[in-house]
C-alpha positions in Angstrom: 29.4 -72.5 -45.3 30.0 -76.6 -46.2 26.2 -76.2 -47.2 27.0 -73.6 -49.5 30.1 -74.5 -50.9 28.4 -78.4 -51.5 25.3 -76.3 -53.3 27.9 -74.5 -56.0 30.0 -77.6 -56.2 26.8 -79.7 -56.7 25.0 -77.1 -59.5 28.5 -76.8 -61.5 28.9 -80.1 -62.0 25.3 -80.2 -62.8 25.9 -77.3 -65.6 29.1 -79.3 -67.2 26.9 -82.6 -67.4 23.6 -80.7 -68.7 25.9 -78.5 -71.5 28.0 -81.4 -72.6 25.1 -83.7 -73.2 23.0 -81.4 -75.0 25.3 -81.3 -78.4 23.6 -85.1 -78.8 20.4 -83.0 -78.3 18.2 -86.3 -76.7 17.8 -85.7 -73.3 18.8 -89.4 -72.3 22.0 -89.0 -73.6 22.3 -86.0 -71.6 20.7 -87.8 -68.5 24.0 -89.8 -68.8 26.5 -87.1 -69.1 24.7 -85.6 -65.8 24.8 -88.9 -63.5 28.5 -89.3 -65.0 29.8 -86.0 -63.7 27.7 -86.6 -60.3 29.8 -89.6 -59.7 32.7 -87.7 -59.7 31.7 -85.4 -57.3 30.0 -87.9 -54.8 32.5 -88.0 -52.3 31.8 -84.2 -51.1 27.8 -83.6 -52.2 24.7 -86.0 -52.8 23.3 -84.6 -55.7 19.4 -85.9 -56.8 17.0 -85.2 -59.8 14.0 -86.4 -60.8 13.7 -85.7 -64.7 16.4 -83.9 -67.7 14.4 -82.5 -70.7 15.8 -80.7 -73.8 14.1 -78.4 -75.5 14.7 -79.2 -79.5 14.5 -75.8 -80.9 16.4 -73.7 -78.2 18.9 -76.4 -76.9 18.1 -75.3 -73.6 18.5 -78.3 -71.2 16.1 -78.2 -67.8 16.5 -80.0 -64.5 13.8 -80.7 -62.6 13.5 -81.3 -58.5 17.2 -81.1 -57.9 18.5 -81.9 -54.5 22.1 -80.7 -53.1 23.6 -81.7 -49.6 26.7 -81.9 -48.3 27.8 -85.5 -48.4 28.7 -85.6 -44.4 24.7 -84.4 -43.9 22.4 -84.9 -46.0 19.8 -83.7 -44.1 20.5 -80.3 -44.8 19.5 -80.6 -48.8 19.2 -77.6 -50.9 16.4 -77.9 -53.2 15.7 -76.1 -56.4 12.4 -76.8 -58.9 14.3 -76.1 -61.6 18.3 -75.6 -62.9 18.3 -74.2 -66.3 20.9 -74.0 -68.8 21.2 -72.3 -71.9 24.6 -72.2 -72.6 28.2 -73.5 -70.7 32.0 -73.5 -72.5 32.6 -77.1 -70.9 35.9 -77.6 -73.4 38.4 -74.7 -71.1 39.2 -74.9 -67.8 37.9 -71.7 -67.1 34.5 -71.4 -69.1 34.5 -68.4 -71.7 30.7 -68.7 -71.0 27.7 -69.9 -69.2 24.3 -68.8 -69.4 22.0 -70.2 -66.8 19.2 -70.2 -64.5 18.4 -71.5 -61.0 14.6 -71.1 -60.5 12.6 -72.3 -57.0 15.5 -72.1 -54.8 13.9 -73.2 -51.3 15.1 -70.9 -48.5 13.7 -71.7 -44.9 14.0 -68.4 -43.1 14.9 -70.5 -39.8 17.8 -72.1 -41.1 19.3 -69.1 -40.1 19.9 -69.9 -37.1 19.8 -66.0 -36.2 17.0 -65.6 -33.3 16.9 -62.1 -34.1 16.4 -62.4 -37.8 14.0 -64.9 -37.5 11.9 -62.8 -35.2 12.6 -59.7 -37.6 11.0 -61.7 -40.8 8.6 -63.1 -39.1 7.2 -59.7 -37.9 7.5 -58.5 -41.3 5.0 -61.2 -42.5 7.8 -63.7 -43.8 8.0 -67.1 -42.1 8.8 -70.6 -43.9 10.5 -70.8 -47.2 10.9 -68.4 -49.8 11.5 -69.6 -53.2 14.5 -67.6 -54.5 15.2 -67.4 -58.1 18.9 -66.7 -59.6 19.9 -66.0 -63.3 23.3 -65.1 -65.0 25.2 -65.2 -67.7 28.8 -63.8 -68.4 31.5 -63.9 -71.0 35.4 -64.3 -70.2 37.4 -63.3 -73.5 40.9 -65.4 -72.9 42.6 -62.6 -75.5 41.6 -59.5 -73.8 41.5 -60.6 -70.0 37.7 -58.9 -69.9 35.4 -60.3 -68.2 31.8 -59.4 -68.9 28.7 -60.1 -66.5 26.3 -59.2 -68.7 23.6 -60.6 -66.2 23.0 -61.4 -62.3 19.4 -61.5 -60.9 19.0 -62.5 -57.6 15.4 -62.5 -55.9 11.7 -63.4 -54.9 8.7 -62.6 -55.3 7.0 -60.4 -52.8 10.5 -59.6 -51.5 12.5 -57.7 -54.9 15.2 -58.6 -56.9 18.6 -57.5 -57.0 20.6 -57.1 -60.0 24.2 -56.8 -61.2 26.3 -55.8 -64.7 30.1 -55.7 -64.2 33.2 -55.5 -66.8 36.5 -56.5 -65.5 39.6 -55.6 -68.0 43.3 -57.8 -67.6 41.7 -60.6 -66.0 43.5 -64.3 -66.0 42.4 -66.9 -64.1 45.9 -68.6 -63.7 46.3 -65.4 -61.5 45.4 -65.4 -57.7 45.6 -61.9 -57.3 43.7 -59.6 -58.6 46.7 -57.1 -59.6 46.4 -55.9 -63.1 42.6 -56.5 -62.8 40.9 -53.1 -64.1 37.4 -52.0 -63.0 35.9 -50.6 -66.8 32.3 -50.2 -65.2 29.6 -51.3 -62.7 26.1 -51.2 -61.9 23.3 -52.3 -59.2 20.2 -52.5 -59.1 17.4 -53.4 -56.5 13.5 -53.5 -57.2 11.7 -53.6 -54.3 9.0 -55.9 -54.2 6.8 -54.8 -51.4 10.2 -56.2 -49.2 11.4 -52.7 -47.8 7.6 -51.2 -47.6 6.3 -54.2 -45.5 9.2 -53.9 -43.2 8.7 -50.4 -42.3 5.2 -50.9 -41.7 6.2 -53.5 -39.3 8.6 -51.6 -37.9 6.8 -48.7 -37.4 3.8 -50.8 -35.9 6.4 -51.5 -32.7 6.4 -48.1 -32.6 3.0 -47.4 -32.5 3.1 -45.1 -35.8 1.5 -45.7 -39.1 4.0 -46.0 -41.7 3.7 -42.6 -43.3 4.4 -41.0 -39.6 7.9 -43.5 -39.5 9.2 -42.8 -42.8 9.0 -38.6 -42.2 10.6 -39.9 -38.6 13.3 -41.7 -40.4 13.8 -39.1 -43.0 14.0 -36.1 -40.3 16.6 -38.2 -38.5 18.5 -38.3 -41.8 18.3 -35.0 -42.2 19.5 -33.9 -39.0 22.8 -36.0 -39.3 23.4 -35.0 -42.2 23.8 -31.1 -41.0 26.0 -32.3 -37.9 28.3 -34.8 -40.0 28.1 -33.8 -43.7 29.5 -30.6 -45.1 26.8 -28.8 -47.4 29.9 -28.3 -50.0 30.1 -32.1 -50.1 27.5 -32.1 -53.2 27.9 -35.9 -53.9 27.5 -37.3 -50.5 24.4 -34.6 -50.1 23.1 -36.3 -53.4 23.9 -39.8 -51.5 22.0 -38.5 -48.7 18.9 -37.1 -50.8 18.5 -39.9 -52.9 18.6 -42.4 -49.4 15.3 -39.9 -48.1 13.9 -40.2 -51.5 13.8 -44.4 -51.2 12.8 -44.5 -48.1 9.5 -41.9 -49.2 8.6 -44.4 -51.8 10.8 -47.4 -51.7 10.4 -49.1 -55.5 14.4 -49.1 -55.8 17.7 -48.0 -56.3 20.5 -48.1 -58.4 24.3 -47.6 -57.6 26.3 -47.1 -61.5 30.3 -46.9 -61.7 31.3 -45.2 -64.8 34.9 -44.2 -64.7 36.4 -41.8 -67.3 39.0 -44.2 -67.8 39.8 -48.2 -66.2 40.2 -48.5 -62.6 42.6 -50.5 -61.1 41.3 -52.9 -58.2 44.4 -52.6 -56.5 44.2 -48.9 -56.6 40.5 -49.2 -55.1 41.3 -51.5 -52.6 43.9 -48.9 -51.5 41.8 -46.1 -51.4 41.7 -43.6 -48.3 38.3 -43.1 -48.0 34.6 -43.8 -49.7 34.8 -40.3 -51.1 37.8 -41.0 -52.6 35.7 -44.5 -54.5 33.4 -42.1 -55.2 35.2 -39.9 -57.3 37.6 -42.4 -58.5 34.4 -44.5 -60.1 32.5 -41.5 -61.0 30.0 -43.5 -58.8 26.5 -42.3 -58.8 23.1 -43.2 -56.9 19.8 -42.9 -57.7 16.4 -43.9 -56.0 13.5 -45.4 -57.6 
């Protein structure tokens, strides 16, 4: 968790330095502004870089071979080929916007420390690191409270990315909680990479079964439950259920959408009785592939 909370720490001081310098547009001066805000963030995270370009006719400002530990170990340094930024609101407290990329994020599978999940990847045919890739950009309007994620994209290759759109209504940062917050509307998104087809293969070659033979197994079982546990008059967790069989047939992805007639209070969602009651209170709705 200190790795992790050294990494954001490390990459949003990173962002302020890299925006802030680029409205000089000369990527020395924004060199500067980047080693300035590092300073005053070295007593918690060593923070390294090996070259700041700007590109004249975008603004965009790119960081190359960035390094992020934890000041108390240093050893355990996140690395990333390349932090890009394309826009950051570095004049409020709580930026109005930031539009950025992290690209070649190295993940080493046995930094886990999870036995089990090593042993899981490895069968699956991923050992090592993976280099991850993250992009996002949102939009906080201070007058109406709504907060807009108009991107999240978070992924590999050969693995599948996983995306995200969210808009928040009533939301103040000076507020802890979130009461007032409203839900407006939602969605994920995960494309499969070869990620969930590799893993069934694997798994279904400790079962001695070719892959075709596990996933009409795994759908059968799916089935069956579903006639002991789920009432037939239930039609959305039936179409939960269905569309579940159908990724699992021919895993490319799924997407989970929240649409509500009207804005959702978080409170009232955190309150909820039971994941049917979500269901109907986000007019939520799933869909494979």
């Amino acid at each position: 968790m200190k790795k992790l909370l050294a990494t954001g720490l490390g990459i949003g001081a990173l962002a302020i330095g890299v925006y802030t310098g680029v409205s000089f547009y000369t990527a020395k001066v924004a060199e500067a502004k980047i080693n300035e805000l590092i300073a005053e963030v070295d007593d918690d995270v060593v923070i390294e870089y090996s070259q700041v370009s700007v590109n004249p006719l975008s603004a965009d400002i790119t960081v190359k071979d960035v390094s992020v530990a934890p000041i108390e170990a240093p050893a355990q340094a996140v690395k990333i080929d390349q932090v890009i930024v394309r826009e950051f609101d570095d004049k409020s407290d709580f930026p109005t916007v930031v539009d950025a990329s992290l690209k070649g994020i190295q993940f080493d599978i046995g930094e886990m420390n999870d036995p089990a999940f090593d042993s899981f990847m490895k069968q699956a045919g991923y050992d090592g690191t993976v280099a991850l890739n993250l992009d996002t950009k949102y939009e906080y309007d201070e007058a109406s409270g709504e907060v807009t994620l108009e991107q999240f994209r978070f992924g590999a290759k050969d693995l599948g990315y996983l995306e995200a759109t969210l808009k928040l209504g009533n939301y103040s940062p000076d507020t802890p909680s979130t009461a007032g917050v409203t839900l407006h509307s939602a969605e994920i998104v995960y494309r499969d990479d070869s990620f969930a087809e590799t893993v069934m293969a694997s798994m279904a070659a400790e079962s001695n079964q070719d892959v075709e033979q596990f996933k009409t197994q795994l759908v059968s079982g799916i089935s069956q439950n579903a006639q002991l546990f789920v009432s037939a008059d239930d039609p959305t967790v039936m179409a939960v259920i269905e569309e579940t069989k159908a990724f699992i047939e021919d895993p490319k992805g799924f997407s989970v959408s929240a649409n509500p007639q009207q804005p959702v209070s978080v409170i009232d969602l955190m309150s909820a009785g039971s994941p049917q009651v979500w269901v109907e209170m986000l007019n939520l709705e799933i869909e494979a592939n």
